[in-house]
N, CA, C and O atoms as CSV, one atom per row, in Angstrom:
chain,resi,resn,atom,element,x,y,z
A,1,UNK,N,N,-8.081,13.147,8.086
A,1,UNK,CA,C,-8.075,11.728,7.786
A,1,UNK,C,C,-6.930,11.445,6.813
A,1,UNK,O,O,-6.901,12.206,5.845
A,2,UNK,N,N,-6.103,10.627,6.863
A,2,UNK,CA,C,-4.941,10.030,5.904
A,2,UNK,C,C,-5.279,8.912,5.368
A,2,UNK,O,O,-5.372,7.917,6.086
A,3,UNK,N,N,-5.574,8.830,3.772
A,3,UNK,CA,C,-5.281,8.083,3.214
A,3,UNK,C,C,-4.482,7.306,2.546
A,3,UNK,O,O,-3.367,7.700,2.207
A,4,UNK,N,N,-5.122,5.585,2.141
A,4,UNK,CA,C,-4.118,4.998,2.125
A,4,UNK,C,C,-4.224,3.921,1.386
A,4,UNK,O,O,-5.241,3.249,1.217
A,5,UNK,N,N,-2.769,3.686,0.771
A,5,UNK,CA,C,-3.235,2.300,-0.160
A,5,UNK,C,C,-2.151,1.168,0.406
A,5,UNK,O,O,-0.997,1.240,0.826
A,6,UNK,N,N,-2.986,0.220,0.229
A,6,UNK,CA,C,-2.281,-1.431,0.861
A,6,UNK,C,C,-1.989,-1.730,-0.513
A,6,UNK,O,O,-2.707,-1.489,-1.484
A,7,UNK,N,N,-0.409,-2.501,-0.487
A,7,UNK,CA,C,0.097,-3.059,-1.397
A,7,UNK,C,C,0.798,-4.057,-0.981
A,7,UNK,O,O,1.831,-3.793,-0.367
A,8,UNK,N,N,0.395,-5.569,-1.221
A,8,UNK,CA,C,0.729,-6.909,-0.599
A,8,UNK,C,C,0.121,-7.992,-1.706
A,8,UNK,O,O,-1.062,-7.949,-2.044
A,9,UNK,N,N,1.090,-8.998,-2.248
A,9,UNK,CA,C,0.718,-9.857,-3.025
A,9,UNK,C,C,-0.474,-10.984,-2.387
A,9,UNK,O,O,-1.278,-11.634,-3.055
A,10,UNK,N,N,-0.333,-10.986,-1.121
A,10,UNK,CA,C,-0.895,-11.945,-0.490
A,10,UNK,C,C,-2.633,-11.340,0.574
A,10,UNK,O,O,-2.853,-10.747,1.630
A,11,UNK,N,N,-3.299,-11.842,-0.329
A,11,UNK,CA,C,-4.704,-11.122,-0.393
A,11,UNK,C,C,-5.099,-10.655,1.246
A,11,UNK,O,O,-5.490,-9.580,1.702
A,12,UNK,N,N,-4.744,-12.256,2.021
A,12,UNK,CA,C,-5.302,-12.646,3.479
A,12,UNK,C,C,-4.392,-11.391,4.152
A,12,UNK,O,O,-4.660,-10.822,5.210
A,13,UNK,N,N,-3.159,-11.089,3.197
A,13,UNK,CA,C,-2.283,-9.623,4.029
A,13,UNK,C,C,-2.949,-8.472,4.277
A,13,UNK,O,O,-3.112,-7.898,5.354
A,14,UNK,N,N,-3.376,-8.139,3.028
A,14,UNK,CA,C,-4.440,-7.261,2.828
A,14,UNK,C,C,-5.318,-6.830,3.342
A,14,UNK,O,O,-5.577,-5.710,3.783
A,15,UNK,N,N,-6.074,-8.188,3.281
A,15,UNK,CA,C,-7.354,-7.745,4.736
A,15,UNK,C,C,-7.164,-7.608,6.031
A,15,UNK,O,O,-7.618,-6.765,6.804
A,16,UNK,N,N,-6.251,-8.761,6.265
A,16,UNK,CA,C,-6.095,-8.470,7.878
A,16,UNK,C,C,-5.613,-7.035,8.029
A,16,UNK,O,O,-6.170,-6.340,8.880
A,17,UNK,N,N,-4.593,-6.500,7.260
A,17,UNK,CA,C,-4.338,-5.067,7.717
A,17,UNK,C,C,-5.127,-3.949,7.221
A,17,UNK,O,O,-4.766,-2.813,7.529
A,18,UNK,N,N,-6.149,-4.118,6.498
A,18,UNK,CA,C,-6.950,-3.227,6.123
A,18,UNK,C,C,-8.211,-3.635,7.649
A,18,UNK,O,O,-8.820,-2.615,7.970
A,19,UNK,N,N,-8.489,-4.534,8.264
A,19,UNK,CA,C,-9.685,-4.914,9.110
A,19,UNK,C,C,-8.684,-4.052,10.417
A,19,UNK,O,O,-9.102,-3.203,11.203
A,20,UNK,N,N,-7.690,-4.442,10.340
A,20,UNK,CA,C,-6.954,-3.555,12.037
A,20,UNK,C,C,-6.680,-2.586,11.825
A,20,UNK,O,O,-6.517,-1.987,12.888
A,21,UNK,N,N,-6.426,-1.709,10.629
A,21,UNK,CA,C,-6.919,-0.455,10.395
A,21,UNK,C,C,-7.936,0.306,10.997
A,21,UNK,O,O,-7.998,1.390,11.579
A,22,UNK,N,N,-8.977,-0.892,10.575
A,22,UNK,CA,C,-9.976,0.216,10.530
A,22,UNK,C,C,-10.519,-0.167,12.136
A,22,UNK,O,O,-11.328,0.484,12.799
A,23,UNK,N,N,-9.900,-1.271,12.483
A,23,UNK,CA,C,-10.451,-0.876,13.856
A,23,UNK,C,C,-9.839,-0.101,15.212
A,23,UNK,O,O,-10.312,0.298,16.276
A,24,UNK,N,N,-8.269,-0.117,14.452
A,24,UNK,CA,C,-7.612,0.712,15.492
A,24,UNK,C,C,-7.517,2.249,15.165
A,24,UNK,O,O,-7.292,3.042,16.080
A,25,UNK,N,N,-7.664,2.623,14.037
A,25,UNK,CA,C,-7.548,3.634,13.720
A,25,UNK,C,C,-8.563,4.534,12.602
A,25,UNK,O,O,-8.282,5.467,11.849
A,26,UNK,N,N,-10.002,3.725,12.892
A,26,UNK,CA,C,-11.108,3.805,11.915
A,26,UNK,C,C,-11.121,5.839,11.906
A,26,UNK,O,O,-11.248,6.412,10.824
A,27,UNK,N,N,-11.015,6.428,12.859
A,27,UNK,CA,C,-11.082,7.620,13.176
A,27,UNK,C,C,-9.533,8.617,12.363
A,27,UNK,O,O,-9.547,9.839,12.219
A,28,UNK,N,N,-8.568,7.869,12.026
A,28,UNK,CA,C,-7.493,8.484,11.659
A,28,UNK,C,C,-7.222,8.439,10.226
A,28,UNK,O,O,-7.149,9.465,9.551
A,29,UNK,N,N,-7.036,6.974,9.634
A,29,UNK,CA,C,-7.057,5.942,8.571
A,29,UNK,C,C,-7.874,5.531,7.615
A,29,UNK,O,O,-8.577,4.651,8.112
A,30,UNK,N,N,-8.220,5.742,6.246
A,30,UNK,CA,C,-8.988,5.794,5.177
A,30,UNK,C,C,-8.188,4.808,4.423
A,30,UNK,O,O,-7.057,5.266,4.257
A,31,UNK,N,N,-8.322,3.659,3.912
A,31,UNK,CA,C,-7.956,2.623,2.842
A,31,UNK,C,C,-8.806,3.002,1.897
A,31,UNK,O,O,-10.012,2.755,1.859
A,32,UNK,N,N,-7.995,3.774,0.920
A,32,UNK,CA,C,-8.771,3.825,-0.315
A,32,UNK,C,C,-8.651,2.657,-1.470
A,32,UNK,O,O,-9.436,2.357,-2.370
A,33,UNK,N,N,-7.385,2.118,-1.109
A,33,UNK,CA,C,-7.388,0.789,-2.309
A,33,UNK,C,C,-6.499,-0.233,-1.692
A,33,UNK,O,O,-5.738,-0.006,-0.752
A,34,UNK,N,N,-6.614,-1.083,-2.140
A,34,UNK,CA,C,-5.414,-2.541,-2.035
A,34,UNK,C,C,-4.928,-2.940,-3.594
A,34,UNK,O,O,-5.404,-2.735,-4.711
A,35,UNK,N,N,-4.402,-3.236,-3.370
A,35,UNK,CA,C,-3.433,-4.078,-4.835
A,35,UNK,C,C,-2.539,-5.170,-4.523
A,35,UNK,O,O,-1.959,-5.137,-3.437
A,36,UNK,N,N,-2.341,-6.140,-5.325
A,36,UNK,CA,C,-1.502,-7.145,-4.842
A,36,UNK,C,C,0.044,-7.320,-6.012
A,36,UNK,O,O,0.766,-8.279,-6.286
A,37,UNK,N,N,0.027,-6.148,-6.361
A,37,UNK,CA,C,0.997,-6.463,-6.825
A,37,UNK,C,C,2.005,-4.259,-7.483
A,37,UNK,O,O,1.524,-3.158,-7.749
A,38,UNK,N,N,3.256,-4.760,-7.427
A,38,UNK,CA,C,3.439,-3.428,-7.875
A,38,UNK,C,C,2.834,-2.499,-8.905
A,38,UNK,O,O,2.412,-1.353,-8.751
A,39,UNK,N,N,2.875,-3.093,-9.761
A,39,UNK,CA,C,2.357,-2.634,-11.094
A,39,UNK,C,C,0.700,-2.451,-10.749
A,39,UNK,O,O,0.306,-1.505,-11.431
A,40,UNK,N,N,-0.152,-2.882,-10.126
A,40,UNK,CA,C,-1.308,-2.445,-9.630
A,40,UNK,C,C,-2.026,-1.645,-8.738
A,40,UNK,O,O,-3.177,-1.305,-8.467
A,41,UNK,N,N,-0.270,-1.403,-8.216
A,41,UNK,CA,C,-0.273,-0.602,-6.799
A,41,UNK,C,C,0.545,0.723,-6.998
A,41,UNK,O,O,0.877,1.326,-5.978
A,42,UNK,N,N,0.857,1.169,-8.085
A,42,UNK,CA,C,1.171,2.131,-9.035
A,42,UNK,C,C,-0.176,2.874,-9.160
A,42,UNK,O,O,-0.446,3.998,-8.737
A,43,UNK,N,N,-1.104,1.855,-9.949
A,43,UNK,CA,C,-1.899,2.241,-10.674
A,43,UNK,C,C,-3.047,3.097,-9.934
A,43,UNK,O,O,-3.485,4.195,-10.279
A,44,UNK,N,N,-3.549,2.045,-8.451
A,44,UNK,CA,C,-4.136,2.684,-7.333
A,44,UNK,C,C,-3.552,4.179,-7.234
A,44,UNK,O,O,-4.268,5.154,-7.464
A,45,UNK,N,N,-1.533,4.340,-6.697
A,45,UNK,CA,C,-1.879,5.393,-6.452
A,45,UNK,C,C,-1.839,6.599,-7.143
A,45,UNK,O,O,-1.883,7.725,-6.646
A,46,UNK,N,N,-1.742,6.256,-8.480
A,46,UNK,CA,C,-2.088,7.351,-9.351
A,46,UNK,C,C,-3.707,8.362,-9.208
A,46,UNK,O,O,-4.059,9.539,-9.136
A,47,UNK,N,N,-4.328,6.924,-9.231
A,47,UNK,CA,C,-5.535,7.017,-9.281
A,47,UNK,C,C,-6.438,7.867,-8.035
A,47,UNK,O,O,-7.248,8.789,-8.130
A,48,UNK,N,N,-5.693,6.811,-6.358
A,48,UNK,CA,C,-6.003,7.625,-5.469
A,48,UNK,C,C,-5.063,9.048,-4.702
A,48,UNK,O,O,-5.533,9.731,-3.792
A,49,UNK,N,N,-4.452,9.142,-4.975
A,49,UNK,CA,C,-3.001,10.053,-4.594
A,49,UNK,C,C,-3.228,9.965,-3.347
A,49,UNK,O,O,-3.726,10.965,-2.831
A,50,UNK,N,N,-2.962,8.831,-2.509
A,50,UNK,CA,C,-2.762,8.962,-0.998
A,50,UNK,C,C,-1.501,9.236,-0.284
A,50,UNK,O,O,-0.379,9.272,-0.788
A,51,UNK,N,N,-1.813,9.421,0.923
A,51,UNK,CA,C,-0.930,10.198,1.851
A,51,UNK,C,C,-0.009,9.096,2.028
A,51,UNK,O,O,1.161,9.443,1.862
A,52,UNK,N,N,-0.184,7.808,2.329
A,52,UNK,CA,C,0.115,6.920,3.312
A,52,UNK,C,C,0.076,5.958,2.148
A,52,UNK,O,O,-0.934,5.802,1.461
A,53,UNK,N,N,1.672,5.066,1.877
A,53,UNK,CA,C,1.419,3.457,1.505
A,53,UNK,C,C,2.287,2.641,1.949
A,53,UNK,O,O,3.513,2.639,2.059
A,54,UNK,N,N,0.887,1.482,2.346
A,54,UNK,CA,C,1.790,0.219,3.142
A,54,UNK,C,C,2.026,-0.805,2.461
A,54,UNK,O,O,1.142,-1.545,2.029
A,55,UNK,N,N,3.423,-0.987,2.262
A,55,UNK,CA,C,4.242,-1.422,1.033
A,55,UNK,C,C,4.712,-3.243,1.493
A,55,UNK,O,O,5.143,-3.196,2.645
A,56,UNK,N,N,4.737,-4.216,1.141
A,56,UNK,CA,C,5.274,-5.161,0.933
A,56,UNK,C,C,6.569,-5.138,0.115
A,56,UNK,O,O,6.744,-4.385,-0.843
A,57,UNK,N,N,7.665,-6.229,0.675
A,57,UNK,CA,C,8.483,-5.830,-0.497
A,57,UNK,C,C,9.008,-7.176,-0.846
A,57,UNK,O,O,9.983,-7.242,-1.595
A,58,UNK,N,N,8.381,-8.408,-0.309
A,58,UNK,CA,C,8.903,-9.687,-1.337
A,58,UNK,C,C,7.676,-9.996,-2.031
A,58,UNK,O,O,6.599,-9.967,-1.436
A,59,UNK,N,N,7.765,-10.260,-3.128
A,59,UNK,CA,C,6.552,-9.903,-3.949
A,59,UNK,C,C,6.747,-10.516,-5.541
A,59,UNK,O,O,7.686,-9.938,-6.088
A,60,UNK,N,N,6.065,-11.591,-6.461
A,60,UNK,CA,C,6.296,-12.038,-7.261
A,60,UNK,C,C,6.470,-11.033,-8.105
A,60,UNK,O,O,5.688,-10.103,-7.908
A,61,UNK,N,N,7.485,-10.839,-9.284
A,61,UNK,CA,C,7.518,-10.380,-10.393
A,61,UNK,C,C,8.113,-9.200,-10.241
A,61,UNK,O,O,8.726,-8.508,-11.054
A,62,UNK,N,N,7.845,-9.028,-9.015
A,62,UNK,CA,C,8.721,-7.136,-8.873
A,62,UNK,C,C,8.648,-6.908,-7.529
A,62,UNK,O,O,7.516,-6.946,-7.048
A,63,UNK,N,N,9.826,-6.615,-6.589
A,63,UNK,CA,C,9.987,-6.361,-5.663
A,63,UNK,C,C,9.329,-5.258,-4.768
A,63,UNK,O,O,9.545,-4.227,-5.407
A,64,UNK,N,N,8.801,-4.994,-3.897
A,64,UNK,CA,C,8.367,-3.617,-3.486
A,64,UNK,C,C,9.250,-2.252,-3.802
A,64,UNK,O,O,8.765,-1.220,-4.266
A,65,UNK,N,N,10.497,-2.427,-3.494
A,65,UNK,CA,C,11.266,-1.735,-4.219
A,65,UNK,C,C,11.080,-0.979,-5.025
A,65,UNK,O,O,11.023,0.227,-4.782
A,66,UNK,N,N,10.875,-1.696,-6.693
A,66,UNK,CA,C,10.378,-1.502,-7.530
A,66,UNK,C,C,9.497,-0.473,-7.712
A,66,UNK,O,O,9.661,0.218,-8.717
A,67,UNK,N,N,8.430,-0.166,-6.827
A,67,UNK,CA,C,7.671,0.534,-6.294
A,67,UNK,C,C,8.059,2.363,-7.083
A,67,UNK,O,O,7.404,2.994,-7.911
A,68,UNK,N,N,9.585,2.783,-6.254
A,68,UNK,CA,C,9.769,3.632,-6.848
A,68,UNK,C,C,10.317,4.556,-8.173
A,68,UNK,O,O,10.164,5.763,-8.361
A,69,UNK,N,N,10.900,3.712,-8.885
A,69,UNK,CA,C,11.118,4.015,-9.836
A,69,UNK,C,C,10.105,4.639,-10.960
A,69,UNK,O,O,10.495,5.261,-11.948
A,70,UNK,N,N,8.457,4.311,-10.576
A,70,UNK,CA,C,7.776,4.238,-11.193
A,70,UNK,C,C,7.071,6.443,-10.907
A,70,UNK,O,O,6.168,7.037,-11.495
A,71,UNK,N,N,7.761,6.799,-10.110
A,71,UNK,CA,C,7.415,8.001,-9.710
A,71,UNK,C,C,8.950,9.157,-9.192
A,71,UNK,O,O,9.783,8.910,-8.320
A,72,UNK,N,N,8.866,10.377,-10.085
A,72,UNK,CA,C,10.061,11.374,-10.178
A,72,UNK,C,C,9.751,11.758,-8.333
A,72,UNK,O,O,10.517,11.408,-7.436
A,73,UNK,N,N,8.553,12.479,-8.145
A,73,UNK,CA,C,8.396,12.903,-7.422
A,73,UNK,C,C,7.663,12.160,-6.290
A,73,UNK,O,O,6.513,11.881,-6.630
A,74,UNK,N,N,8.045,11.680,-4.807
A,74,UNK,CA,C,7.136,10.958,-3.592
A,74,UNK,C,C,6.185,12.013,-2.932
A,74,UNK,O,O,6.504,12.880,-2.118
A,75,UNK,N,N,4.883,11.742,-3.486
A,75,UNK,CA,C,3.896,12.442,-2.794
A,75,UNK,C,C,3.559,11.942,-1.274
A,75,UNK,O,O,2.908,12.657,-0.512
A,76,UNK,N,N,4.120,10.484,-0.844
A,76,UNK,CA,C,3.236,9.955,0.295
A,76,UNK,C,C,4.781,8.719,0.670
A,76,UNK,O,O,5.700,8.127,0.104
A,77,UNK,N,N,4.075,8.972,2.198
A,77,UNK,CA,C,4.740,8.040,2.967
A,77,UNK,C,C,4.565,6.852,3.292
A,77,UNK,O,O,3.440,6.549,3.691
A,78,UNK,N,N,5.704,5.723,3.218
A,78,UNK,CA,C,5.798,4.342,3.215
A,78,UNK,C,C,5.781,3.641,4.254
A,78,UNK,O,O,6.787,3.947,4.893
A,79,UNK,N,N,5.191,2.851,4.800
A,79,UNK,CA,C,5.575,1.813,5.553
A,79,UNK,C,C,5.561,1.141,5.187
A,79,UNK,O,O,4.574,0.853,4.510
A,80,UNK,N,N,6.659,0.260,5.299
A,80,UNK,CA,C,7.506,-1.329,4.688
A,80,UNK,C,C,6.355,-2.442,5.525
A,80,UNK,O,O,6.552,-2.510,6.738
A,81,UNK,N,N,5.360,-3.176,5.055
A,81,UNK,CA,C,4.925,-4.384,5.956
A,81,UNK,C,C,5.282,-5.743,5.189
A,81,UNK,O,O,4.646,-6.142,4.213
A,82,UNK,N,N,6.419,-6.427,5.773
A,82,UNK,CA,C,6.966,-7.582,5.140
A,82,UNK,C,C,7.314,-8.494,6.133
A,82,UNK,O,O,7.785,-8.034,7.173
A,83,UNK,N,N,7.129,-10.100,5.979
A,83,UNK,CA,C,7.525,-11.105,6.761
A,83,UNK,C,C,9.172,-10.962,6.856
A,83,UNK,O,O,9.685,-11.057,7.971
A,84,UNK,N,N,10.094,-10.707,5.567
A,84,UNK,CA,C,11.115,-10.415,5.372
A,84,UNK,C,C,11.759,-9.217,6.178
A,84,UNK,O,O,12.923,-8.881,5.960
């Protein structure tokens, strides 16, 4: 099972891709957290050390981007989900 954290400022983002997660891939895919913002979505994956994060990257206050600076070493892989 691969886990995973959603990171999207926009809540309704969140769910919808955490609900088609779990229905397309309820058997593969574990959402261990959401966050809506970088700095919270840091914090998740400290907390959860997942495999998998699906990253937003226009985003008030700090870009998804942003994202990495906050870690020497990438334990887990990104997918970019952005309207942009």
């Amino acid at each position: 099972m691969i886990s995973c954290v959603i990171i999207d400022d926009e809540r309704q983002a969140r769910e919808v891709l955490q609900k088609l997660i779990k229905r397309y891939f309820k058997d593969r895919i574990i959402v261990k957290a959401m966050a809506g913002s970088v700095e919270e979505g840091v914090k998740q994956i400290h907390k959860h050390n997942p495999q998998l994060v699906f990253l937003d990257i226009e985003m008030p206050h700090e870009n998804g981007f942003g994202l990495f600076k906050y870690f020497d070493h990438f334990h887990f892989d990104v997918v970019f989900t952005t309207a942009y």
